[in-house]
N, C-alpha and C positions, 0 to 999 in steps of 0.2 A: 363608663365609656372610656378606653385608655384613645388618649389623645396624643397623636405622635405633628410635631410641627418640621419638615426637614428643610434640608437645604437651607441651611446654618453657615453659615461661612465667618462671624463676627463674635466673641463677647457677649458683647452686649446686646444681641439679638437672641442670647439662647438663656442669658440671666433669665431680663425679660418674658421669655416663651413660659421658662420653670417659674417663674413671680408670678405670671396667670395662671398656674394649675396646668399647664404641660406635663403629660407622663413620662414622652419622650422628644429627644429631638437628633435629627439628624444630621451626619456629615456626608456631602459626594465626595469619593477618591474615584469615581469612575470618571471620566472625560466629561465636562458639562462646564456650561457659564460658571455653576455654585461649586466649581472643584476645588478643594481646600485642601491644603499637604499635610501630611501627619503629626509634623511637629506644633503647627496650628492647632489643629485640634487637641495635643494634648495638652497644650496651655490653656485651654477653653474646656476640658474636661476635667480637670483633677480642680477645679472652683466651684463646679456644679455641686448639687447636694445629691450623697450617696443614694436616693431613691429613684433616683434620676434614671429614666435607662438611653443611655447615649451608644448612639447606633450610626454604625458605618457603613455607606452604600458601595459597595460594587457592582460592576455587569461583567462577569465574563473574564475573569480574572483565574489567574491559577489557586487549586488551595491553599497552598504550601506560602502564595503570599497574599492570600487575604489572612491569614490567621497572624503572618509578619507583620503587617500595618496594623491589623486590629490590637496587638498587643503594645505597637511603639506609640499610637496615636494614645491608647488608653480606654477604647470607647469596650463595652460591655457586652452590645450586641453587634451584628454582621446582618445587611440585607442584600440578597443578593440579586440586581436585577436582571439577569440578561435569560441567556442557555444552557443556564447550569442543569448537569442531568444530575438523576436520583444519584448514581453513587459519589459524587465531586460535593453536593449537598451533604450528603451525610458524611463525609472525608470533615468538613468543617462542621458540621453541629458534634464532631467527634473531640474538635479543640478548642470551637468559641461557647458560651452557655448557652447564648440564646441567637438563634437564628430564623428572620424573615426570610421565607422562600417568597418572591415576588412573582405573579403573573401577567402578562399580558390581558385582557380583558377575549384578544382571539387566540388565545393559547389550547392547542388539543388537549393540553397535558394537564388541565383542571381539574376532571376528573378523578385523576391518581394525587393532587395535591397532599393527599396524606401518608404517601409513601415516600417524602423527603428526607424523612428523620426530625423534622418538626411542625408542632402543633402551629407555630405563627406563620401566617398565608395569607400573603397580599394581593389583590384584585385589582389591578390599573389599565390605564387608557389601553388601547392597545399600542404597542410600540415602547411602551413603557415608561415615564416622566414627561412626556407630550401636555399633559394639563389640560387634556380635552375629555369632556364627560363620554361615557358610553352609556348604554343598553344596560341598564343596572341587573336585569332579567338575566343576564348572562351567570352569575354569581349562582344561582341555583344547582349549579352544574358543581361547586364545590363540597366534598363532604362535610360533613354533619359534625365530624371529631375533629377537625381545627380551629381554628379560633383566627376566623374571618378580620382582615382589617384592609377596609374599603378606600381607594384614595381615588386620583384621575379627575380633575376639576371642580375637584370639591374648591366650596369657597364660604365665607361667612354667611351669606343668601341661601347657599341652597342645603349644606350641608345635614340642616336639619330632617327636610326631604327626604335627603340620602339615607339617614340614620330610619327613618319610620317607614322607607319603604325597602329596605333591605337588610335591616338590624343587625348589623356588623356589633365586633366584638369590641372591632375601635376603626378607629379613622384618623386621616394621613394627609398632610396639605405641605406643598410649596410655593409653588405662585400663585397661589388664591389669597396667599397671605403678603403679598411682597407690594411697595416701591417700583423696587427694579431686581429687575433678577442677584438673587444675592442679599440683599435688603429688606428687610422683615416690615410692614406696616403695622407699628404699634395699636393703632385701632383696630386693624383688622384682624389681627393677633389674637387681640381680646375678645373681638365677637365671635370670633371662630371659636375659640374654647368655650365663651359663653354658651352659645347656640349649639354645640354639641352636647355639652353638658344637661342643657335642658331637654334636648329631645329622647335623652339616653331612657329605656325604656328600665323600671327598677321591679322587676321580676324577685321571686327569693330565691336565694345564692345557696347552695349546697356547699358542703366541704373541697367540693370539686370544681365547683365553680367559683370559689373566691378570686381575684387580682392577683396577680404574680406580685412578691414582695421583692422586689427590685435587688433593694440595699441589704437582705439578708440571705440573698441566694448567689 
């Protein structure tokens, strides 16, 4: 179960995330309380361990500089949340590796989610970082050859839930895990990776289903 923790704004909240078995963790550059500048992140990125996949949020940004900030900050991957269409998405999975295509939860465009130019495909509240649960039912609507990662009010409590009733490829929190906006809750950190962790279903992995190797890709 790759476990992404975002809305990272601090050090010492993303050490921490990667010290509990964190896959990934994330930065906002789009407009938001957890918005952090690039030079931030890249003192907070180049500490982490290279397995690490450190992922930049945008919504609605141009390509030419989400691929500019993703390179000055350091971060690895690019999610993008807003109205990015199919050819602007594939403009950046043409120069960042790895790209989250994020959805709204009432997004039309669900359906085609696999005509972005990337297999990673996010399912959120509707509106997008809201941190309010939806209709998990909705997800269905996604194809079958991406690699689902379910976010939108997950929290330490329910998460597990979420994992066994809709078997995401991975799962995605920010203020289910927080303090205060910005501010990570180190218990709640922990039980979030725990409790995903456990509910992760252990099916056998083909050659094509292994985990992306982060730090050698």
């Amino acid at each position: 179960m790759f476990v992404k923790i975002c809305g990272i704004t601090n050090e010492d909240d993303a050490l921490f995330a990667v010290a509990m078995g964190a896959d990934a963790v994330g930065f906002i550059f789009a407009p938001s309380q957890r918005q952090v500048a690039p030079q931030v992140v890249y003192d907070i990125t180049r500490r982490l361990p290279p397995e690490v996949l450190t992922v930049g949020v945008f919504k609605d940004e141009h390509p030419s500089r989400v691929v500019e900030i993703a390179n000055k900050s350091g971060v690895k991957a690019v999610q993008l949340h807003g109205r990015e269409t199919i050819e602007q998405t594939r403009e950046i999975a043409h120069n960042v590796r790895y790209v989250i295509k994020a959805f709204g939860a009432d997004s039309p465009h669900l359906a085609k989610a696999d005509q972005y130019g990337t297999d990673l495909v996010m399912v959120d509240s509707p509106g997008g970082g809201t941190g309010k649960l939806f209709d998990w039912n909705v997800v269905s609507d996604v194809p079958d050859s991406v690699r689902l990662i379910l976010a939108g009010g997950l929290d330490p409590d329910n998460v597990a839930s979420a994992i066994q009733a809709v078997e995401p490829w991975g799962v995605d929190v920010a203020s289910g895990v927080e303090l205060s906006p910005g501010k990570k809750d180190p218990s709640k950190v922990r039980r979030f990776i725990a409790n995903a962790r456990a509910a992760a279903p252990t099916p056998y992995l083909g050659p094509d289903d292994l985990p992306y190797d982060w730090a050698d890709e």
